[in-house]
N, C-alpha and C positions, 0 to 999 in steps of 0.2 A: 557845782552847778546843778542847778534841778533836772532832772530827767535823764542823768546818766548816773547807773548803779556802782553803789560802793565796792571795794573790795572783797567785801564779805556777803557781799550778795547775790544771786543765782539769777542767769540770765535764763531766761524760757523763750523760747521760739515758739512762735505763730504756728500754731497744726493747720493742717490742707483743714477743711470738717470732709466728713465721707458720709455716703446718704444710707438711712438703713437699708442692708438687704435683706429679700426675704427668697426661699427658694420653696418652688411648689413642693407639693406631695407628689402629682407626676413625675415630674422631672426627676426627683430623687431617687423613685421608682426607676426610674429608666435608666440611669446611670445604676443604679445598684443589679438589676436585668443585667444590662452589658459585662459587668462585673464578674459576673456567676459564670456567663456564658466563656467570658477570658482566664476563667481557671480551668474551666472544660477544656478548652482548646491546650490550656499549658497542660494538662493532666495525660493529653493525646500524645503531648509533645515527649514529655516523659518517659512515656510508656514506648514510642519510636525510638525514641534514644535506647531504650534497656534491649529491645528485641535488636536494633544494629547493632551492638555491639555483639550479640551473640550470634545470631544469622548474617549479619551484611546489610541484609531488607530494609526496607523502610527508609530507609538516609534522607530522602528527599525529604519526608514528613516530620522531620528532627524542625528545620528551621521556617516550615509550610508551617506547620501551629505554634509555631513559638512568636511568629510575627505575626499571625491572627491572632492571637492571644495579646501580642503589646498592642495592636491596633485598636481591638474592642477595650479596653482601658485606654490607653488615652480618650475613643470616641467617649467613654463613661465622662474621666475628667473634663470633657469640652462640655456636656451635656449637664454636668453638676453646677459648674462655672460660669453656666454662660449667665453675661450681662456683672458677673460678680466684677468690681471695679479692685479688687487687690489681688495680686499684683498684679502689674499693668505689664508685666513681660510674659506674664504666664496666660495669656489669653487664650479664649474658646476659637478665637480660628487658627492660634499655633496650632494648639491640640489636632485640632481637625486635619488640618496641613498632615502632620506629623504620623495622625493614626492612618490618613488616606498613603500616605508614603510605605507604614510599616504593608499595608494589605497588597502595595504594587509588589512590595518585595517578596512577600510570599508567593504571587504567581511567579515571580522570576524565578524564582530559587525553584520550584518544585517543575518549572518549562526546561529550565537547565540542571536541575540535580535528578529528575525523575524518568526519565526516558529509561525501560526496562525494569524501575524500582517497582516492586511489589506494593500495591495499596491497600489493607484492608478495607472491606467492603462493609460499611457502618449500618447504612440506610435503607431498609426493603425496597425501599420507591424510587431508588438510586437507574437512574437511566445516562446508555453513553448513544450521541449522536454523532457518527460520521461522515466526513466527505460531504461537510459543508449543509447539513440536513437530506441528505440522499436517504437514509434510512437510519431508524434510532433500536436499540433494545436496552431490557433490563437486566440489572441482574441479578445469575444466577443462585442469589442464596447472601444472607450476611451470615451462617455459621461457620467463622473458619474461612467462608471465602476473598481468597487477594486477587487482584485485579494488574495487570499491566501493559504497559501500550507501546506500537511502534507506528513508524510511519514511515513509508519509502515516496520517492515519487508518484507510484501509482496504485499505492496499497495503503489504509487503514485499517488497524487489528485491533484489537483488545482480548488479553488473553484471560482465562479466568481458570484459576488453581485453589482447590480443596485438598488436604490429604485426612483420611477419614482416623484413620489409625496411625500409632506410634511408627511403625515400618519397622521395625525391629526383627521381627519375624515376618514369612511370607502370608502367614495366614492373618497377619495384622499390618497389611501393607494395600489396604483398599485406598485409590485414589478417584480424584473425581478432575478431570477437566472441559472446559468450554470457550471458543472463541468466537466471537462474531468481526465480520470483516469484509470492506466492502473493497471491490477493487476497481479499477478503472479501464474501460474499454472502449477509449477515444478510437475514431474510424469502425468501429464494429460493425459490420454490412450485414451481420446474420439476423434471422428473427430468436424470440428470446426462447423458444423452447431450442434451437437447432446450439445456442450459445450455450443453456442448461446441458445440455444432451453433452456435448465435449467437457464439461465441466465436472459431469458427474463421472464423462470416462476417465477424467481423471485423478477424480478423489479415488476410486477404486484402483487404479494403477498404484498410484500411494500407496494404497493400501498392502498391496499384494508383493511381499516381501520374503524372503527365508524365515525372518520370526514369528511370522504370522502362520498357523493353518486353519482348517475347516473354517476359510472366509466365505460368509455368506454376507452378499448384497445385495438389497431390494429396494424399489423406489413405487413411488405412490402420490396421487393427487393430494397438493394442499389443500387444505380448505383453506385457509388465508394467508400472506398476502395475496390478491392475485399474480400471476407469472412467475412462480413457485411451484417448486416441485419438493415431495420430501423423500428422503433416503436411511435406510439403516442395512446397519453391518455390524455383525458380531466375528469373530474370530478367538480364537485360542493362543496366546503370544507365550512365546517360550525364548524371548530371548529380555529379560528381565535382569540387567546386570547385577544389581544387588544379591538375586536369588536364581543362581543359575542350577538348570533341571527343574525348575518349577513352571508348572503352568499356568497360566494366570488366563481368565475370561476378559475379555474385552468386550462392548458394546459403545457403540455410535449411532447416536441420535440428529438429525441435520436439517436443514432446509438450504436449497438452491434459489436461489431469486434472481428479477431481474429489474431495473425501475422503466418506468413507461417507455423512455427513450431506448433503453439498451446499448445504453452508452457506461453502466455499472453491473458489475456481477455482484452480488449479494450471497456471503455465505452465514451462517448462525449453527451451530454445533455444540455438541455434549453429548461427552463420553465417560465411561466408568468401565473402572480394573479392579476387578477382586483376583482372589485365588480359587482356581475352578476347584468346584467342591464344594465350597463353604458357604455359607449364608452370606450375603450381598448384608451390611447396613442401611444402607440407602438405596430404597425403589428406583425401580426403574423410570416410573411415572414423573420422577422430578425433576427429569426434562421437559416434560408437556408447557407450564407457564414459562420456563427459560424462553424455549422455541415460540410459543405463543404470543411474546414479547415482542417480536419483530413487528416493528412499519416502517413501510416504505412509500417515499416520496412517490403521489403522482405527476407532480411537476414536470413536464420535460427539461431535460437537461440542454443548457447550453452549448454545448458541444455536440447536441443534434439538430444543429441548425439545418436550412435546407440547403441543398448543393447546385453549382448552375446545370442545368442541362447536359447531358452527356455529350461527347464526342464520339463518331464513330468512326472503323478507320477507315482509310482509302488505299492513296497508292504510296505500293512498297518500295522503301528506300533504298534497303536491303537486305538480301537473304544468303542464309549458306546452310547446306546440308552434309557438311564435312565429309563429303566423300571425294574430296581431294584439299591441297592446299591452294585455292582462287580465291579463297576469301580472304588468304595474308595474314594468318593469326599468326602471332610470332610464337614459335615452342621456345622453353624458357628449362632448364635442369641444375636445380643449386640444393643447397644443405632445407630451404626450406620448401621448395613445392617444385613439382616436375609436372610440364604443361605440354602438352602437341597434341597432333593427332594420332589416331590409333589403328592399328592394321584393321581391315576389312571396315573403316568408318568412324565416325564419330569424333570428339574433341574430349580429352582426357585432361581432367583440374584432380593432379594429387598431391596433398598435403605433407611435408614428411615430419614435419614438428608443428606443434603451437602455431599457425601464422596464419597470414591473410594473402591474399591471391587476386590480382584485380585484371582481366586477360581484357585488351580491345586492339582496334585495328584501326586506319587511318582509313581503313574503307569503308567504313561508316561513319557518311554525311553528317557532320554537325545540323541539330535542327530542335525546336524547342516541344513543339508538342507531336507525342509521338507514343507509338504504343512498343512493345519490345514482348517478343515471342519467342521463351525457349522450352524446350522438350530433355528433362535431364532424367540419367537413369541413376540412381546413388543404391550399389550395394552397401557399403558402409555404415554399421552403426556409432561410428565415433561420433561425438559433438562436434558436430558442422552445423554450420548455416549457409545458406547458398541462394542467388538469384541473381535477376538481372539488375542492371544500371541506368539512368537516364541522367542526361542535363552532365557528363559527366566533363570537366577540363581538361586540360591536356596536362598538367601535373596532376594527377589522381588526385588533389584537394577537394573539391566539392563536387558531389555528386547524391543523388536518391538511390536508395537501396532500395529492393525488394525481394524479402527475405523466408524460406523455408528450412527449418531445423530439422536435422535427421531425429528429433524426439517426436517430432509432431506440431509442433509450435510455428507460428509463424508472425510477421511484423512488418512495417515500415518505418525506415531509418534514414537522416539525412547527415550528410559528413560536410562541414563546415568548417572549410581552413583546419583539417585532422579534427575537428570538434564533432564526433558520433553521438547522434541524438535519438533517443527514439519516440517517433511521432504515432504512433499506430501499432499495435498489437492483440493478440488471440487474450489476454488477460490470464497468459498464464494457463491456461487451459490448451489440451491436444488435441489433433484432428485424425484418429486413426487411422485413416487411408493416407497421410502424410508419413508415416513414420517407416524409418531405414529398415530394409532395403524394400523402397519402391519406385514407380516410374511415376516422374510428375511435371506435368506441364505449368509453367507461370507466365503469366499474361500482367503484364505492368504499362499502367495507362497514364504519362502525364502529362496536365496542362493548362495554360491560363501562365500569365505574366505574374502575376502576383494579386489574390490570392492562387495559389497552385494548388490543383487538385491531383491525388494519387490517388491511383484507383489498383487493387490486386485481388488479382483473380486466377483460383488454379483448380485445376481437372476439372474447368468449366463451372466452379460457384465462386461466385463474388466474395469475399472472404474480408476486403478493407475497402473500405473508401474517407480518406481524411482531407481536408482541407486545412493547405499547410499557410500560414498568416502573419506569423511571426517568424520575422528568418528565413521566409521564403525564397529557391533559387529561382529568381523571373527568366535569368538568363538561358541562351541555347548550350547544348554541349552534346557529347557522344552519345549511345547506348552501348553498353557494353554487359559481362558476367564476373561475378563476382564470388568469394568462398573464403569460409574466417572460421577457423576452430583446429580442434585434434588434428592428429595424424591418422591418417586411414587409406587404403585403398580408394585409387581413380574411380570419380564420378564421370558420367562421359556424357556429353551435351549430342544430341543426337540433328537439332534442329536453331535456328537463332535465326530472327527475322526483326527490320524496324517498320514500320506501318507510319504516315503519316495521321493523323488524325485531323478531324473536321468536326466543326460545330452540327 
């Protein structure tokens, strides 16, 4: 029959036709571009892989460029391809797909493999901004220098490490480091020089250690940012475990800030260690652009919102001057704290291990806004913290803390069904007239339904005021005192009063 092929004859199928393509000379460029750019990246990747296997370092950046690297190739291949109609499974927007997935995976890998990893520092114009744009620097140097970062709830760092020499020997063990770090100082009632002032008394506390001598410290107007101060200290460190009986120079170079709100502490630092004697490598002066680096947000921060109007007190709910037992405290004597009152006066809270101490009486009215007044004398310098209470329940489950540490530090704390929060704090920073053993009065102010305002105030300066919003106890409860830390010798309350409060 006509039109069906014989035995010996070859059947040929119908082809699709395909239309010519043609690809620009840009585009070609451009993909060839991305190309170059994704063997760089592998080359980084490489080069991370040989230093962790030897140091540890780097781990994070092993699969941070290797997957920049696959991404800028595929983006090539979507970019050469595009519109090209063969094959129809290998399309310009798989590719795209594919290479935007590989660059998600790289931020994953280096958010979760890099916390602590060390980065080298590639780029002179390389800048880190923290705490949301509060304040940004550069840094200090790409020869040699690694970068690494942490983050707590109320703290952003980034540390920065050079080591100049082998370290082999002392006199070829010059190091270089620097961190910038901004910290947070939610409720802060102080102004920002009075915040700087305790800030820098405590960079020099730090300081002042056994390994350290001939510490000299001085501080000095910045010229920029404004609400900055700058600071330097040198010492002689003789406790270099590597190279012990050696003395080694130290120098710190710093700046103290604050941002308009003074609701963030701002620090920026760099320091250098040779061995005294010898010629320094590296000048001194190569702090100057580090520190010069620093800006700071004028923005006000949200967490300086404005507060309602104060409350001031009225009539007293209740008082007791512990010079007898009318006021009903119960004395309390176990393995962990021994409570009463004390011959010729006063109310004695002593720790005898590790614990916490929460003393109150039923004779103090349940009532919601109120002030709480007590006079405590703490010889002890063990780590304690210690104040009064408001809003507290009758299972010691939720209540407002307000708090003084025999270091100097102080805070507000809210305790939520055993869930300890802390809502307000010194930033870290100490108040020398605070620190054991001294006599100190706290004044703790709360109120409003919800938002709730705490207010603390001691030896007569307003020290926090926070407004508490999330989680807030609207509800009424005790006032009572409070004490959580080491074992030390009795603290002795000399005075405890509640005050009603009024708009």
């Amino acid at each position: 029959m006509q039109g069906e092929p014989h035995a010996d004859q070859q059947v040929i199928q119908p082809q699709e036709p395909v239309a010519p393509y043609h690809r620009s000379a840009l585009r070609a460029a451009g993909s060839i571009g991305l190309w170059i750019v994704a063997a760089i990246a592998f080359l980084f990747s490489a080069l991370s892989a040989a230093i962790a296997v030897v140091t540890g370092s780097f781990l994070a950046n092993v699969p941070f460029y290797g997957l920049i690297g696959l991404g800028l190739v595929l983006f090539g291949l979507a970019l050469w391809r595009r519109k090209d109609p063969r094959p129809r499974r290998l399309t310009g927007r798989v590719l795209t797909v594919a290479g935007t997935l590989s660059l998600v995976g790289a931020l994953v890998s280096t958010s979760v493999l890099g916390t602590g990893d060390a980065k080298p520092i590639i780029f002179a114009g390389q800048r880190y901004e923290l705490s949301g744009g509060v304040a940004s620097a550069g840094a200090p140097g790409t020869d040699g220098w690694q970068s690494t970062t942490e983050k707590t709830d109320f703290t952003d760092t980034v540390n920065f490490g050079r080591d100049v020499g082998l370290g082999r020997t002392a006199d070829d063990n010059e190091t270089l480091r620097a961190n910038f770090s901004v910290i947070r100082a939610p409720g802060n009632a102080l102004p920002s020089a009075e915040l700087i002032a305790q800030a820098l008394d405590t960079e020099k506390r730090s300081n002042t250690t056994a390994r350290m001598s001939d510490l000299r410290f001085t501080t000095s107007a910045a010229s920029s940012p404004p609400q900055c101060v700058r600071y330097d200290w040198t010492a002689n460190d003789t406790g270099v475990a590597k190279f012990p009986g050696s003395v080694f120079r130290l120098t710190t170079h710093g700046r103290m800030c604050t941002d308009s709100s003074v609701t963030h502490l701002i620090v920026i630092a760099w320091s250098h260690r040779y061995l005294d004697g010898t010629a320094a490598k590296v000048a001194e002066s190569s702090a100057e652009p580090f520190l010069a680096s620093l800006k700071v947000s004028e923005a006000v921060s949200p967490e300086a919102s404005p507060f309602p109007n104060s409350h001031a007190p009225g009539t007293v709910l209740f008082s007791d001057s512990f010079k007898d037992s009318s006021g009903r405290w119960s004395p309390m004597d176990n393995e962990f704290a021994k409570l009463g009152y004390l011959p010729g006066g006063g109310f004695g809270v002593e720790l005898r291990k590790f614990a916490h101490a929460h003393v109150s009486t039923s004779a103090v009215p349940v009532a919601r806004d109120i002030e709480v007044d007590v006079e405590y004398r703490v010889a002890s310098t063990a780590e304690t913290e210690y104040g009064p209470t408001c809003r507290v329940d009758d299972a010691f489950g939720t209540f407002y803390v307000f708090l003084v540490a025999t270091d100097g530090t102080y805070g507000i704390k809210r305790d939520a069904k055993g869930k300890l929060k802390n809502l307000a704090w010194s930033a870290g920073t100490f108040r020398a007239a605070l620190v054991a053993p001294a006599s100190v009065r706290i004044v703790a102010q709360c109120y409003g339904a919800g938002p709730v305002t705490l207010v603390l105030t001691v030896n007569g300066t307003t020290l926090l005021r926070f407004e508490d919003i999330d989680g807030a106890i609207g509800s009424e409860g005790r006032a009572s005192f409070y004490a959580n830390g080491q074992a030390g010798s009795a603290m002795r309350l000399d005075s405890f009063a509640v005050r009603e409060l009024r708009p």
